[in-house]
C-alpha positions in Angstrom: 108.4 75.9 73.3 105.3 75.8 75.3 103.8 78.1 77.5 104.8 76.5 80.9 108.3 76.2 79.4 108.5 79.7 78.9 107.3 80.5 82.4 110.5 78.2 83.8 112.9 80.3 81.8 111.0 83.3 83.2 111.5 82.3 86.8 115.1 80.9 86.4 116.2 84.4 85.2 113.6 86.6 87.6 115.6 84.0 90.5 118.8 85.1 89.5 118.0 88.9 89.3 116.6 89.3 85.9 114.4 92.6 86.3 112.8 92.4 83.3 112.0 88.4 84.1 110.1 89.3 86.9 107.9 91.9 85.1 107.1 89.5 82.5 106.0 87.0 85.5 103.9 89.9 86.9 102.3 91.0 83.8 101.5 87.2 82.9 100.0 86.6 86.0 98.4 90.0 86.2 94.8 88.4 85.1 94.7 86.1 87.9 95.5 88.8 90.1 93.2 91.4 88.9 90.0 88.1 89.1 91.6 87.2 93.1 91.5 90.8 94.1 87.7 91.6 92.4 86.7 89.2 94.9 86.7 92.1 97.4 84.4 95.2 96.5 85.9 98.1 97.9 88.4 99.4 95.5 91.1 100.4 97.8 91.3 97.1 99.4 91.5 95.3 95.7 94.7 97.9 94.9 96.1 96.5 98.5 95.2 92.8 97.7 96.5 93.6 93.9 100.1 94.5 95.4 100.6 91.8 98.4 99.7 89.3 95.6 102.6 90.5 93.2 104.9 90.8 96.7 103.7 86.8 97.2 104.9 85.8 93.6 107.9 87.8 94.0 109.0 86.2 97.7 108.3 82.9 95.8 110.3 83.4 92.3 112.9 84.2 94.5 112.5 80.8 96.4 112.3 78.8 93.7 114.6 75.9 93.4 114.3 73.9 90.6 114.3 70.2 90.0 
């Protein structure tokens, strides 16, 4: 199973309420996050950044509708 398959499992559970899902998500997209929010140099706005990105991903797992 490939990466990006693994990632659709991940989301169809996190959709359906899967807690643990949804941290998997995070922590996999947690690099991306961390090089989006370094864009910005003052520290505190990178932690705020850091969190409205995870609430983004969250608001769209929970969108997600699958083909």
């Amino acid at each position: 199973m490939d990466e990006n398959s693994k990632l659709g499992i991940l989301v169809v559970l996190a959709k359906s309420g899967d807690q643990v899902s949804m941290q998997l998500i995070i922590e996999r997209l947690k690099p991306l996050i961390k090089k989006l929010s370094r864009r910005v140099q003052d520290v505190g706005v990178q932690e705020q950044i850091e969190q409205e990105l995870i609430e983004e991903i969250i608001k769209i797992v929970k969108k997600f509708e699958p083909k």
